[in-house]
C-alpha positions in Angstrom: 14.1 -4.8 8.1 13.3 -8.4 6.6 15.6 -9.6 4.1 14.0 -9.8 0.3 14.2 -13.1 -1.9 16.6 -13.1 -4.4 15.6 -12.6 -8.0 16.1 -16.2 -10.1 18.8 -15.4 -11.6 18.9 -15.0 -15.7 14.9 -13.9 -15.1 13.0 -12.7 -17.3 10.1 -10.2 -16.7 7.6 -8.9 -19.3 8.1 -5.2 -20.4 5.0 -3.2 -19.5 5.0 -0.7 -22.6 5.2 -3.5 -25.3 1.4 -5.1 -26.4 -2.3 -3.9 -26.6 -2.8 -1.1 -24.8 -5.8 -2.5 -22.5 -6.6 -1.6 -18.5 -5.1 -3.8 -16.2 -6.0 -1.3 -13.0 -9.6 -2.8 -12.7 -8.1 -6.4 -12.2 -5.3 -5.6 -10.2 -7.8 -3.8 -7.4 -8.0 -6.0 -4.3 -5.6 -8.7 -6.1 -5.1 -11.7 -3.5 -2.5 -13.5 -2.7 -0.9 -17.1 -1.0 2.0 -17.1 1.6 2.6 -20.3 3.6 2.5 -20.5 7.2 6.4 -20.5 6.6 6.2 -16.7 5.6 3.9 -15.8 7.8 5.2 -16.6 10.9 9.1 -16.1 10.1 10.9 -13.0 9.3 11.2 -12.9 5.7 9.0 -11.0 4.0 8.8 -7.4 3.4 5.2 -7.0 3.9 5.2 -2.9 3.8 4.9 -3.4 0.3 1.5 -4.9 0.4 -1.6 -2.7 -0.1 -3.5 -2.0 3.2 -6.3 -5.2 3.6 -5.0 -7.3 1.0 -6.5 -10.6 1.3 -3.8 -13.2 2.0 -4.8 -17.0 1.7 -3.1 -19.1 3.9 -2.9 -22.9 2.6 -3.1 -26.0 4.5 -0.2 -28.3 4.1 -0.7 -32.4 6.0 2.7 -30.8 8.2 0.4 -28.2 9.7 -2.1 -27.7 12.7 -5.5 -25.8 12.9 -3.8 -24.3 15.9 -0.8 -22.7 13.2 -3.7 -21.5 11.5 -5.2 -19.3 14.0 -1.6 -18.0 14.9 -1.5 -17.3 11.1 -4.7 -15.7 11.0 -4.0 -13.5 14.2 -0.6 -12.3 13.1 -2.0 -11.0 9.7 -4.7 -9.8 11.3 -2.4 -8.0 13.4 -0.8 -6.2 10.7 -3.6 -5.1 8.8 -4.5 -7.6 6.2 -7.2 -9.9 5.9 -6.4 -13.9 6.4 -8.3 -16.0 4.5 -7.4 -19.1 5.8 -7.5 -22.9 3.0 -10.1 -25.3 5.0 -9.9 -28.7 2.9 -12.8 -31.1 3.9 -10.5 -34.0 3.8 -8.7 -33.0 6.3 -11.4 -32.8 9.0 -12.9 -35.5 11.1 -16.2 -34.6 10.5 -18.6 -32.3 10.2 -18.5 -31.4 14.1 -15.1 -30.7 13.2 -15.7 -28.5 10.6 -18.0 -26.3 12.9 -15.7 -26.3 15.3 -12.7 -24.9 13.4 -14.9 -22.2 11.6 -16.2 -21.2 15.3 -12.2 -20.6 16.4 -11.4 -19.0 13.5 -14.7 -16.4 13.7 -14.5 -16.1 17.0 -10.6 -16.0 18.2 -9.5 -13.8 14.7 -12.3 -12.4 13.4 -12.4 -14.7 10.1 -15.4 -14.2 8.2 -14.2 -15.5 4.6 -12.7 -19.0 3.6 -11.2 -20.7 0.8 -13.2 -24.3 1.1 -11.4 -26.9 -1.0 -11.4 -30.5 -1.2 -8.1 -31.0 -0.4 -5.1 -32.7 -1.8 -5.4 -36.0 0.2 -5.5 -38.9 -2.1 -7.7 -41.0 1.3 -10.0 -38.4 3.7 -9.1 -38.8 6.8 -12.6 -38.7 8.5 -15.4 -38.7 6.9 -15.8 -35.6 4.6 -14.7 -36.3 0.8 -15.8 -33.0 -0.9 -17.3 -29.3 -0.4 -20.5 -30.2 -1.2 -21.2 -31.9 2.1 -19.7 -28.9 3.8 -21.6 -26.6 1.6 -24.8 -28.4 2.3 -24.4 -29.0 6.1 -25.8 -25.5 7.3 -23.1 -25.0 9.3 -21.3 -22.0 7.5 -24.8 -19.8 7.8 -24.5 -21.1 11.5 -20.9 -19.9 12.5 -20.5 -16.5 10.5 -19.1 -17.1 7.5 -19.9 -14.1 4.9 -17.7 -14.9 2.0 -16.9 -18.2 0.5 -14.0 -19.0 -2.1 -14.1 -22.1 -3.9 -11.7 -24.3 -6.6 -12.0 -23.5 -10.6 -10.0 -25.6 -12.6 -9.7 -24.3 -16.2 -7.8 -27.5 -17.7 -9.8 -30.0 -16.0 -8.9 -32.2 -12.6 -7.3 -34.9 -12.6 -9.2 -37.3 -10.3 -13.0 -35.3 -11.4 -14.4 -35.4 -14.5 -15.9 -32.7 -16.5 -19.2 -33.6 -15.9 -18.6 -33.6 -11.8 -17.4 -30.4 -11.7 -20.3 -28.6 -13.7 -23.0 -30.1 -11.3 -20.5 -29.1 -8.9 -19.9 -25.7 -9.9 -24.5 -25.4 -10.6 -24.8 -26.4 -6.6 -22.1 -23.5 -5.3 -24.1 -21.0 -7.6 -27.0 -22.2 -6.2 -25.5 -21.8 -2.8 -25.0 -18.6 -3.4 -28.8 -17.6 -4.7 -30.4 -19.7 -1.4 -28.3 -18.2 0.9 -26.9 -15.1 0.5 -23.6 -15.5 1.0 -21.7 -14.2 -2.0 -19.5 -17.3 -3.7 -16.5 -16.6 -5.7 -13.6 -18.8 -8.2 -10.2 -18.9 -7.7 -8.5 -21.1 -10.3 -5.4 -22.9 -10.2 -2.7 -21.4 -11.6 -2.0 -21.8 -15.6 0.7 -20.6 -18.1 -2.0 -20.6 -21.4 -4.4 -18.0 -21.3 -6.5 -19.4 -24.4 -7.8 -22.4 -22.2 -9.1 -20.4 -19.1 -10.9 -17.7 -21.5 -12.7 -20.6 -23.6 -13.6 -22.5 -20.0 -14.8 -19.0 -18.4 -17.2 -18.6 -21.7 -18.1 -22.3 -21.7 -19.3 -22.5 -17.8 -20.5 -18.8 -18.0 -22.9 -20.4 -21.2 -23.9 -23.0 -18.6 -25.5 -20.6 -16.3 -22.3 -19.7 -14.1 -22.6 -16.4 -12.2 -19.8 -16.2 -9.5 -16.7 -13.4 -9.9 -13.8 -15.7 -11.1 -10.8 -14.7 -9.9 -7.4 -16.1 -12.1 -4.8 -17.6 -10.6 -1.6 -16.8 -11.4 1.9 -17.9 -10.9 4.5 -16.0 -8.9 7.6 -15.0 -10.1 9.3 -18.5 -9.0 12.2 -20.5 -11.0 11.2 -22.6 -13.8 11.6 -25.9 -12.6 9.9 -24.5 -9.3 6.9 -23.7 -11.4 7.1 -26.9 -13.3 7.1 -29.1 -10.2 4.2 -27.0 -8.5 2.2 -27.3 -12.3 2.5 -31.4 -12.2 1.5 -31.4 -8.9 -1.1 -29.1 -8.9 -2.2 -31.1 -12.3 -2.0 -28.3 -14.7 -2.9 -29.5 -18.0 -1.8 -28.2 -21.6 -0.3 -25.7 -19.9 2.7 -27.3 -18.9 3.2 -28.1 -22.4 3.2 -24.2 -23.3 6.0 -24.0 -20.2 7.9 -26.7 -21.4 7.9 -25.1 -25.0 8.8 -21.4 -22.8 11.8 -23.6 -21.2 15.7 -23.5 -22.6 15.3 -27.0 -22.3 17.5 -29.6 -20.2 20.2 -26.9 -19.7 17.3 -24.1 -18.8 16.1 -26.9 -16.1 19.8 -27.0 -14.6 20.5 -23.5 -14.8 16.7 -22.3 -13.1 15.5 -20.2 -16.0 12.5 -20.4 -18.0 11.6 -17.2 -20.6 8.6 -15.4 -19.7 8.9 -16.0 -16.2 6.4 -13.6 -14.9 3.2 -14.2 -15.7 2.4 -10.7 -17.2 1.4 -12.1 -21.1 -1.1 -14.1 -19.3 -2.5 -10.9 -17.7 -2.7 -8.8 -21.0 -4.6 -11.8 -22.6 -6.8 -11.6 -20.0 -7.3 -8.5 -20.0 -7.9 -7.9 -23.7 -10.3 -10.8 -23.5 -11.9 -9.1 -20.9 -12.5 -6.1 -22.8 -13.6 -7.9 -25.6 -16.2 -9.5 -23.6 -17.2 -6.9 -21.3 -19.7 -9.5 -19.9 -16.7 -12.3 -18.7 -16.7 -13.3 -15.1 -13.3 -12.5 -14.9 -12.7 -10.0 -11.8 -9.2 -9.7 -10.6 -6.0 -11.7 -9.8 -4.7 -14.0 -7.0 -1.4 -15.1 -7.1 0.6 -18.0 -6.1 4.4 -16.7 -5.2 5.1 -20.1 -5.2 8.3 -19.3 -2.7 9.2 -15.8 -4.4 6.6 -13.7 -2.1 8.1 -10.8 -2.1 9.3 -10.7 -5.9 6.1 -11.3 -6.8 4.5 -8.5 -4.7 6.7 -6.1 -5.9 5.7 -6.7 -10.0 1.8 -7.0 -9.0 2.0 -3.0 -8.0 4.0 -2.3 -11.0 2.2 -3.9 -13.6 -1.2 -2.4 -11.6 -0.2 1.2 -12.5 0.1 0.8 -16.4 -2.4 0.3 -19.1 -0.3 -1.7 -21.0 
């Protein structure tokens, strides 16, 4: 049996009887999640504990290989869940490339739904810079691609501006419409709930229709979750973690109050209920190196009403 992770110590989860009674059930169904390639392919996760099918992202990071993907792919395949593997168009040659590695991964693990991303690389390495080329080459219609995930980012990005990523965000819907292949958000990952409610109403205003799916943070150490914020560019959030945090000596000592992410969820989910018509439609969840910790809370906060 695989060895769990250790809970942070002096952690601090959210008790599930206290707040608004509001349905979290609805949010929790089909909930997604990250694990590195790390996870996947070593021996440390307990991954009974995941619901049959889950969908289970697997990021690209500059230290792995398309080929670790498909071996990624093909192990959760293996055990019953469905890989849906992080293909960054800065990362590719070109757009020959691009077909290629969507033709290995439909035809050699039965991959029919991606998470297409920019990527993190400050230069492209070929000549792809963004989704919309991808998006617009005809090439996912082509290969047998059926469901697409794509970037929201709540608090802004760092090197687009706002204006950028609504025309951005009016092409993937209109993706969507033309073609037939349904489109979802998954957002980065934020510790403010006030932000992503106001954005989801703003770009929902703006004639967004895609299912939105929230990210959320795993239940990692504070300074873990700090470094992966400021690196993932999380905006006034951090402040809200920095005010969570029991300062300098918190940092040293790897705490941070309100470590799971489960006041975010009943925000959420009261806004959601407030605004039946919100584009909200579940979870994913970053476990940000606490996979199996994070797992475990995600079906325990599922089976209350709050």
């Amino acid at each position: 049996m695989s060895a769990p992770f250790a809970k942070p110590k002096d952690a601090v989860t959210t008790p599930l009887n206290k707040g608004p009674c509001v349905p979290f059930i609805p949010l929790f169904q089909g909930y997604s999640i990250e694990a590195t390639p790390k996870a996947i392919l070593g021996d440390r996760v307990e991954w009974g504990a995941l619901p049959e099918e889950t969908r289970i992202f697997i990021p690209q990071f500059p230290k792995n290989t398309h080929e670790e993907m498909l071996v990624c792919a093909k192990r959760l395949q293996g055990m019953g869940f469905k890989p849906v593997p992080h293909v960054t168009a800065r990362s590719l040659a070109d757009k020959r490339a691009f077909e290629r590695l969507l033709s290995k991964l439909v035809e050699e693990t039965a991959v029919d739904e991606i998470l297409l991303l920019a990527g993190g690389d400050d230069t492209p390495r070929g000549q792809l810079g963004n989704t919309l080329e991808l998006l617009e080459s005809g090439i996912i219609e082509r290969v047998g691609i059926r469901r697409i995930g794509v970037a929201g980012h709540p608090e802004g990005h760092p090197e687009a501006t706002q204006e950028a990523l609504d025309r951005a965000l009016a092409i993937k819907n209109a993706f969507s419409v033309e073609t037939g292949i349904p489109l979802y958000i998954v957002t980065q990952f934020f510790f403010d709930a006030d932000p992503f409610i106001a954005w989801e109403r703003r770009i929902r205003e703006q004639g967004n229709r895609l299912p939105i799916h929230a990210g959320l943070h795993g239940l990692a150490s504070g300074p873990s979750l700090l470094k992966h914020a400021m690196a993932c560019g999380v905006g006034s959030s951090v402040k809200v973690l920095r005010r969570n945090m029991t300062g300098l000596r918190g940092l040293l000592s790897m705490s941070w109050r309100g470590q799971d992410p489960g006041r975010i969820v009943k925000a959420l989910a009261a806004s959601k209920e407030r605004d039946p018509a919100s584009n909200l439609a579940g979870f994913h969840f970053y476990a940000l190196g606490a996979f199996d910790l994070t797992v475990k809370w995600a079906n325990r906060f599922a089976q209350t009403r709050g």
